[in-house]
C-alpha positions in Angstrom: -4.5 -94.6 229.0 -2.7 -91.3 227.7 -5.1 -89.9 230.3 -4.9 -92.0 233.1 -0.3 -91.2 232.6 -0.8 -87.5 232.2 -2.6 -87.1 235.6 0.4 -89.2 237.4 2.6 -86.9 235.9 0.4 -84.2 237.0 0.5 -85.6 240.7 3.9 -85.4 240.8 5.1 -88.8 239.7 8.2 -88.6 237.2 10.2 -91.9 236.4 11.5 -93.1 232.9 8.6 -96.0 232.6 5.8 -92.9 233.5 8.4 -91.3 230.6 8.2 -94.1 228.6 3.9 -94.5 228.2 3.7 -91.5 227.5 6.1 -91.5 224.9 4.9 -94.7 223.1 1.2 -93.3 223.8 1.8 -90.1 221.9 3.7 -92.0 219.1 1.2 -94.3 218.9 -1.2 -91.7 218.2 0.6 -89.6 215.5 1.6 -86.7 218.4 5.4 -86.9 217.3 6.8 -84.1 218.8 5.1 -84.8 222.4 6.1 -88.0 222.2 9.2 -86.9 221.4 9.5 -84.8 224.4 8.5 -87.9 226.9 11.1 -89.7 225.5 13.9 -87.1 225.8 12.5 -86.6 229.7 12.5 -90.7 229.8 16.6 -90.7 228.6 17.5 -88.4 230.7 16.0 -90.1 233.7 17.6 -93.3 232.7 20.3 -93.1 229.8 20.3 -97.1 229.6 16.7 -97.3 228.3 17.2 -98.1 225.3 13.8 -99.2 223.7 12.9 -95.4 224.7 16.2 -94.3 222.6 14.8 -96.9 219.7 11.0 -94.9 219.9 12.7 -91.2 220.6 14.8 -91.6 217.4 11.2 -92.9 215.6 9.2 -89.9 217.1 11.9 -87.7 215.7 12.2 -89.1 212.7 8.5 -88.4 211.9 8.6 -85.5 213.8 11.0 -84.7 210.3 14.1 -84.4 212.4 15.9 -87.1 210.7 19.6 -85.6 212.3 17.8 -85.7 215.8 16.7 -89.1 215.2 20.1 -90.4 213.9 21.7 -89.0 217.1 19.3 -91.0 219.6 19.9 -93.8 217.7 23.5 -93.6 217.9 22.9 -92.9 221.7 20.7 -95.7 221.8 23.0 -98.3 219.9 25.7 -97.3 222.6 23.4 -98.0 225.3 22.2 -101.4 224.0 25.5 -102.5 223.5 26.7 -101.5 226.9 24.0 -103.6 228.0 23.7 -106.7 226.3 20.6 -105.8 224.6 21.2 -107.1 221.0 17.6 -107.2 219.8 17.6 -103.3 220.1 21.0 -103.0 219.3 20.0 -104.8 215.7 17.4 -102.1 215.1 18.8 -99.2 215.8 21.7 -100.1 213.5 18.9 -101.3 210.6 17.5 -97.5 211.2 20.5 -95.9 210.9 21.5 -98.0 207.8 18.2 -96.7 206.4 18.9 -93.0 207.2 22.2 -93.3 204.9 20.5 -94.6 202.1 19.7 -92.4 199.6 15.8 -92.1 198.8 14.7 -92.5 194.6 14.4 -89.0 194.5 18.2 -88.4 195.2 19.3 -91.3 193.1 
């Protein structure tokens, strides 16, 4: 499939779902920082998406970025909430709640 969405891309086509595949794709497959990438182009070509702001903040997160990933999920809560989009909006805030607490090791 990966395949199939990079040679669209390579033809020329560019939209946020194109964005999107590839993003989930990568993550999918443990290529954080690509996926990463495809999710930043996928935001910027539609700053609404949230579920790509829920998987960018994920990619960057494992990507061991956890400030990056706080950000897009701060983006992203903005965006579901401007939207109606509670289901998102309810996991990006479970995320973020996560990110603040400390892990054993700093307890």
């Amino acid at each position: 499939m990966l395949e199939s969405l990079e040679k669209m891309l390579a033809r020329g086509v560019d939209n946020s779902l194109l964005r999107f595949g590839l993003g989930k794709g990568y993550l999918d497959a443990g290529d954080f920082p690509r996926a990463a990438g495809h999710l930043r182009r996928c935001v910027e070509l539609d700053a609404t998406y949230s579920a790509a702001w829920k998987l960018l903040g994920k990619a960057l997160l494992q990507a061991g970025d956890p400030a990056a990933a706080r950000e897009a999920w701060g983006q992203g809560l903005q965006a579901a909430q401007a939207h109606g989009d509670k289901q998102a909006e309810k996991e990006m805030a479970v995320f973020l709640r996560k990110l603040d607490k400390p892990s054993p090791a700093q307890r």
